[in-house]
N, C-alpha and C positions, 0 to 999 in steps of 0.2 A: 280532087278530093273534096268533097261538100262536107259541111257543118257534123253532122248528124251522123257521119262516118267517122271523123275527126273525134266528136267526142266520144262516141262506140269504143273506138283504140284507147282514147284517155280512160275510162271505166275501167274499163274490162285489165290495163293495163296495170293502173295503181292497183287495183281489187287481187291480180297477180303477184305483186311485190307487196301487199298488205299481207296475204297467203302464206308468200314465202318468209317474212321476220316473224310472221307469229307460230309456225309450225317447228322453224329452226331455233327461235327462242324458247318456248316449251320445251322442246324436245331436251335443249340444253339443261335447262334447269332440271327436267326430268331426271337425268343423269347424275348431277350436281346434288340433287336434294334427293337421290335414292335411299341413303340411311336415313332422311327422316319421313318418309312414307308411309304410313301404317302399314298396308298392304301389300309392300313390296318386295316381300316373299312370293307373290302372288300373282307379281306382274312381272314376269321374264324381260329380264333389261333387251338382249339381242334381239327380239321378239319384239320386242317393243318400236327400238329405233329403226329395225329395217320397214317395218307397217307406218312409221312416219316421212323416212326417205321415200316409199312408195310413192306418200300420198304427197308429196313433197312436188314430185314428179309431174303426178296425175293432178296436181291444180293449178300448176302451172301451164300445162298443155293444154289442159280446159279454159283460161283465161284466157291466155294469148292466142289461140285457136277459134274461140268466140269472140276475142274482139275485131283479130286481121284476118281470121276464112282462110280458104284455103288458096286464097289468090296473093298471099305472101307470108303464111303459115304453111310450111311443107308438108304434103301429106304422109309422107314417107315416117317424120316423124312422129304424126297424131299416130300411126299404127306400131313403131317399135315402142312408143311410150305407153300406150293403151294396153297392147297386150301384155306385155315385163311389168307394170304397174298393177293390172288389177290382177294377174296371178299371185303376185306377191302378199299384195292386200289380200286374199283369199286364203293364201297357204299360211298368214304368218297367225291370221285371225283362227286360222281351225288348227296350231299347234297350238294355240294361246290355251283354248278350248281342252284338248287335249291334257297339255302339264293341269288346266284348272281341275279336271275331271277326276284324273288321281289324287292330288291335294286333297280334294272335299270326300272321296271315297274311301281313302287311303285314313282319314281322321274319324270319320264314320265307325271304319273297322276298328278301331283303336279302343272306339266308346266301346266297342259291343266287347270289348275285353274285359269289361267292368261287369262280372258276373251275376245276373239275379242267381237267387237260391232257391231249390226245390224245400219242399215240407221237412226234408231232410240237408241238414247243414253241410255234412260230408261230401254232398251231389252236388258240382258244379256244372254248369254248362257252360260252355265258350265257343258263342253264336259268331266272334268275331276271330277268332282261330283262322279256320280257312282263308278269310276272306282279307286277312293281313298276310299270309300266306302268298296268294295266288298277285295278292298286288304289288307284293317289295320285287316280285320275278321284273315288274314291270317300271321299276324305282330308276334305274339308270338311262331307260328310252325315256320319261318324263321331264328330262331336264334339257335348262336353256338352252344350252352349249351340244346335245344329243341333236334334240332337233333345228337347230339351228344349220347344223353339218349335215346329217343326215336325210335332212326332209327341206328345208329351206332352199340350201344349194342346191340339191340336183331340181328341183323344183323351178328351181330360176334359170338352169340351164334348158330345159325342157320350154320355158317362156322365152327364152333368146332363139332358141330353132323352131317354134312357130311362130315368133317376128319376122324371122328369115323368109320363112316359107310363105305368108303372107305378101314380105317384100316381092319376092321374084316372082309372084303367080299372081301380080295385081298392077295395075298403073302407074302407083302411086307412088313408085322411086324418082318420078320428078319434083326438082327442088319449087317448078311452081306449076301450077295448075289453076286455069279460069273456074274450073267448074267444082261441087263440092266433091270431098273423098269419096271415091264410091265403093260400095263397100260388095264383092267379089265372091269366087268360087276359091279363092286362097283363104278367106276369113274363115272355110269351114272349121279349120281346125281350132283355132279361137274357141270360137263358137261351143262347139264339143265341148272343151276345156272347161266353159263357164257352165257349161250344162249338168256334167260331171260332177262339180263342185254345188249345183244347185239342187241338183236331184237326188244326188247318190252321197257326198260325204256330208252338205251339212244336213241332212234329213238324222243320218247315223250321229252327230254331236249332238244334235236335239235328243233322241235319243238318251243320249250319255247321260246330258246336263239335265233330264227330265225331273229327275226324282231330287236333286240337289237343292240343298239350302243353303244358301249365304249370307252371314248377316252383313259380308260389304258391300254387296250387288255386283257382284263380279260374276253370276250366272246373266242377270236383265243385262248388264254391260254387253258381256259376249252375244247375246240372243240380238243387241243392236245393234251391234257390227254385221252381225250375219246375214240380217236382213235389210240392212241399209245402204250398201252398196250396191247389192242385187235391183232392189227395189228404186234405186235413182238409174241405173242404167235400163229398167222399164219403163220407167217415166219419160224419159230420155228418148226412144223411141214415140211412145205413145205423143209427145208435145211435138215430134219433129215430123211426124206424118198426119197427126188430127188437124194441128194450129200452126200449118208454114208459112201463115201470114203475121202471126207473133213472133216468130224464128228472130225477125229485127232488133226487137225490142228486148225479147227475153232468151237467150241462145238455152234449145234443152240440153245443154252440158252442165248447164247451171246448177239443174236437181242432183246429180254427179258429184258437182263440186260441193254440194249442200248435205249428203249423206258422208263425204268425207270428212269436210271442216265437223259434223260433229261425233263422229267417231274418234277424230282425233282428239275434242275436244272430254269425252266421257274416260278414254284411256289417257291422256297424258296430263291435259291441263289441269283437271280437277285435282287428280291426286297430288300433284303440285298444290294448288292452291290449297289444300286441305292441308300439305305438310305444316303450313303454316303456322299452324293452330297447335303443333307439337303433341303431338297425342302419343301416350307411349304403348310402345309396339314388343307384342311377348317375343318377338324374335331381332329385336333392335343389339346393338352389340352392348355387352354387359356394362361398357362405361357410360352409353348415354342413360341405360335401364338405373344405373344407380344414381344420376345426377336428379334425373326425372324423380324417381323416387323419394328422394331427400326432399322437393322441392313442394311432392305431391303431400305427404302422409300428416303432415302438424295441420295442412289445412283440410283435410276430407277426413280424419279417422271421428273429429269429434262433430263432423256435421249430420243432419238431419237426414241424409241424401246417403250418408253412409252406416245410418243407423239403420235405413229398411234394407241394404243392402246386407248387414249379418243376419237380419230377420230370415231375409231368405235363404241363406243358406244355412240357417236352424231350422228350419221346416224341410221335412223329410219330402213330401210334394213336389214343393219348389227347387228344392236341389236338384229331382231328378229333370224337372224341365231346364234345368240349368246347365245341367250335362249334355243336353242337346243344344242349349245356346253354345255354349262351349263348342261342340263340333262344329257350329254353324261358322265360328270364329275361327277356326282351324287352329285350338288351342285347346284341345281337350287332354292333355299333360295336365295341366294345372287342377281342373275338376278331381281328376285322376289323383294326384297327388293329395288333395285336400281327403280325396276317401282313404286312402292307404295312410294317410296321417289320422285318420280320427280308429283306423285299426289296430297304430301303434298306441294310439293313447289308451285302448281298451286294454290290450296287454301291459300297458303301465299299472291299469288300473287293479289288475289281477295280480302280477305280481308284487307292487308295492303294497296292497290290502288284503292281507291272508285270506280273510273272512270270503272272499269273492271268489267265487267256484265258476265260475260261466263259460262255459264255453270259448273256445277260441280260435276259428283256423288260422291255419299259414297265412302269409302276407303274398303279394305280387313279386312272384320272382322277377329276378331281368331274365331276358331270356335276349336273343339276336336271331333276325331271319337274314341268312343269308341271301347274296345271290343269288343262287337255283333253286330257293323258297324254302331251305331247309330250315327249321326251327331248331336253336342250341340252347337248354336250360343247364344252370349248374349241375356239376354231379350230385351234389347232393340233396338235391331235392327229391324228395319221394311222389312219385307219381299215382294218381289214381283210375281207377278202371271206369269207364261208362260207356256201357253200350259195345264194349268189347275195343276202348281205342281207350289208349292211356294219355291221360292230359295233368297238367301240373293243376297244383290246389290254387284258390285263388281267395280273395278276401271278400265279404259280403258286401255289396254294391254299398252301404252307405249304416253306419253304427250309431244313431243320431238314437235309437230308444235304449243303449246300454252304456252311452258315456256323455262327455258336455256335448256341442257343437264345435265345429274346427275353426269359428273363430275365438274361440279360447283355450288358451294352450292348454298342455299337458300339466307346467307348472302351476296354474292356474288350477287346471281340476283335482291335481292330486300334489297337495303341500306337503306333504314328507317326499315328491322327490326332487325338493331344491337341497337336499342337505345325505338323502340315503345311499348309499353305495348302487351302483348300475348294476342290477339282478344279472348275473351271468347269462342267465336264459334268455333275455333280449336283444343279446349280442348279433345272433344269427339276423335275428326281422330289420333290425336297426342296419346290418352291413346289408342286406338286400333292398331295401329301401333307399339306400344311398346307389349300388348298381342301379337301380330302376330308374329314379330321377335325377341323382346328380351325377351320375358316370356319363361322360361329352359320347361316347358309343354306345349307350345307352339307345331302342327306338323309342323312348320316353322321357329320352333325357330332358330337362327345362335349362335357360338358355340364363343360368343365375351368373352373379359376378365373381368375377377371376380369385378375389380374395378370399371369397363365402368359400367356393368350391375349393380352394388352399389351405382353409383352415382346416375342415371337416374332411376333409382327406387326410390329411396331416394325424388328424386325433383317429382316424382309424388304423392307419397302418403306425403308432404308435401305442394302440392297445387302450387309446382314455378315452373311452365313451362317456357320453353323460347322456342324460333323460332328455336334457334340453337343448342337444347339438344341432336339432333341426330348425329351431323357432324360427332364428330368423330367415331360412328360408320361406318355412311357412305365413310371414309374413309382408315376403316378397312375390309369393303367390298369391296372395289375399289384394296387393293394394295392382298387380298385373291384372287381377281378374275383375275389381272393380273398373278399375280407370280405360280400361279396353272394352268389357263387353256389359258392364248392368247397363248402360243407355240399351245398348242391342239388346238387351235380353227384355227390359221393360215395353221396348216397341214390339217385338216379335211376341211375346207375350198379350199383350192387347188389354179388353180393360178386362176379361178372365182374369191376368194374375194381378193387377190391381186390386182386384174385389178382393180377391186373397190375400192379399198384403194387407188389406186394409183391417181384417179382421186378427192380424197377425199382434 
């Protein structure tokens, strides 16, 4: 064994066991710091660690493969690890794809439930009706644990009987071989598999993820995984037949192992690393949502940074680009809620001040889609006719030219009602308002703390409404929707709403 061989194994060897503590570490922590992850609603935990066991696999075969050859690296195994490994990697990336596709379409729909109004206020339209309809049918195949069983496992079993078939229709079940693996009339089916994946499904996630906005980068994330393992196994080829005179020096497994390390590094370690920073998350469990919040409001509410932040959502403009940041954040409850709250405040303001004749429609009923995409609204809600299809009344996208802004409350805008009796007639909007965003079965529900949602439960089915049983909700949507998404929305925005602020 000469020098130059010797330290080939040394490389390639540490560079393997450097591989395997930083993948297993990540991965740990991954797990470990999942509640404090912003995004990790977003990132299917099972999904997650079998796409890192894969790659766990496949850099380890590619190490010690390229540094000992296949003159005491068994071929047998470069082939059951290659093919089980990059199937996995393949399937686990395009169900990732998949659960993401609904989430961001599924939020999408939800905006378009926020009804503009025609010339005529009676006339609603509900462009996102259907389109929440047709995607709750698909609400229980989107989840970790669905495709996880469903698509994952047979998916692997299907990679374990073309390892098979490879093994027995190829050479390379000896434990050593002089010469390199040679790759066979058994590989066809491999082969297929990756072509399949290449041509036909991720072309259709492309597709999918076309039109989608994210303001985490979890569409650019997924689009790198998709194309960066495909794209190191051509390279791969392409270094191992142009330049097999470098082959020594730089094994092409290396580009392989180079599209892995940082796919694993864009899904696991960053969001780790980012947990760090504590960022609070509108779907974090309600006790860190409320430590976060205690910790957040005495220092941002009187800052600069959160004065252009009411600005903007007192300008009618900017709210409604807002509501697309919102989606983009897959947190569009909260916009949601901010508009249905500045609808109760107009009925505050009509019934508390006689004088005030204006107009008023209904509020956002709750309604539920079931499983088989049926839609359930209360009985009592009266339906109205458009176009020959009867749809519930919905509240005008956004009341900013007939009451204050919704970062100021109701008490605030209308001082007789800290002290006036609750007008009977608000009773209906206020217990609908409450079905809509704080009912946990609610598809709008907001994700407030166990107490908030104990109290205001409490004073309803006890009969004691008050004017101002929402605030602090609405002010736990206010400092969720700052501290989450105005950086996002400031960036997504560009210097357009900049200029706009500025003149604000």
């Amino acid at each position: 064994m000469d020098g130059s061989s010797l330290l080939r194994k040394g490389i390639y060897s540490t560079l393997g066991g450097l591989s395997f503590i930083y993948i297993v570490t990540t991965s740990i922590l991954f797990y470990k710091r999942r509640n404090k992850i912003s995004d990790i609603q977003f990132r299917p935990i099972r999904l997650s660690l079998i796409n890192s066991f894969a790659t766990i696999l496949l850099c380890l075969m590619i190490c010690f493969y390229s540094g000992f050859g296949s003159e005491e690296f068994p071929c047998f195994l470069v082939d059951w690890i290659t093919t089980i490994g990059y199937i996995l990697v393949y399937i686990t990336v395009t169900c990732r794809a998949l659960a993401f596709a609904w989430v961001a379409k599924y939020n999408l729909a939800k905006l378009r439930m926020s009804v503009s109004y025609s010339s005529l206020p009676q006339t609603p339209i509900t462009p996102g009706l259907n389109g929440m309809t047709k995607l709750k049918k698909f609400e229980p195949y989107a989840t970790d644990e669905w495709l996880t069983t469903w698509i994952v496992c047979p998916t692997l079993i299907v990679g374990i009987i073309l390892a098979f078939i490879i093994h027995i229709f190829s050479a390379n079940y000896q434990f050593r071989t002089t010469e390199l693996c040679p790759v066979g009339l058994g590989h066809i089916p491999f082969f297929v598999a990756m072509g399949i994946f290449a041509f036909i499904i991720y072309p259709f996630i492309y597709y999918l993820l076309y039109d989608i906005k994210d303001a985490y980068g979890l569409r650019k994330e997924i689009l790198i995984l998709m194309i960066g393992c495909p794209l190191g196994v051509m390279v791969y080829f392409l270094w191992e037949l142009a330049f097999p005179e470098w082959v020594k020096f730089l094994a092409g497994f290396m580009f392989t192992w180079s599209s892995l390390m940082l796919g694993h590094t864009l899904s696991i370690t960053f969001p780790v690393w980012k947990s760090y920073k504590k960022p609070l998350n509108a779907y974090a469990s309600s006790t860190t949502q409320k430590n976060i919040l205690k910790s957040t409001k005495k220092s941002n509410l009187k800052s600069t940074k959160y004065e252009s932040f009411e600005k903007v959502l007192s300008d009618t403009e900017l709210f409604e680009r807002y509501k697309m940041c919102a989606a983009a954040c897959f947190c569009t409850e909260l916009v949601l809620f901010l508009q249905e709250y500045q609808y109760l405040k107009s009925l505050v303001i009509r019934y508390c001040t006689p004088s005030n004749n204006e107009f008023s429609s209904p509020p956002t009923p709750k309604f539920t889609i079931r499983e088989n995409g049926h839609i359930s609204f209360p009985g009592s809600i009266k339906f109205l006719s458009v176009n020959g299809l009867s749809l519930p009344p919905f509240s005008p996208s956004f009341v900013a030219d007939t009451t204050t802004p919704c970062t100021i409350s109701i008490i605030e805008t209308v001082a007789a009602a800290s002290w006036i009796p609750f007008p009977y007639q608000l009773k209906f909007h206020y217990k609908i308002f409450y079905d809509t965003y704080l009912d946990p079965n609610s598809d709008f529900a907001i994700n407030f703390s166990g107490n908030l949602l104990s109290r205001i439960k409490e004073m309803i089915k006890k009969d004691q409404f008050e004017l101002s049983m929402y605030e602090q909700a609405r002010e736990d949507v206010l400092m969720l929707l700052y501290v989450n998404t105005f950086e996002k929305f400031l960036k997504m925005g560009g210097t357009e709403v900049k200029n706009k602020m500025e003149k604000l």
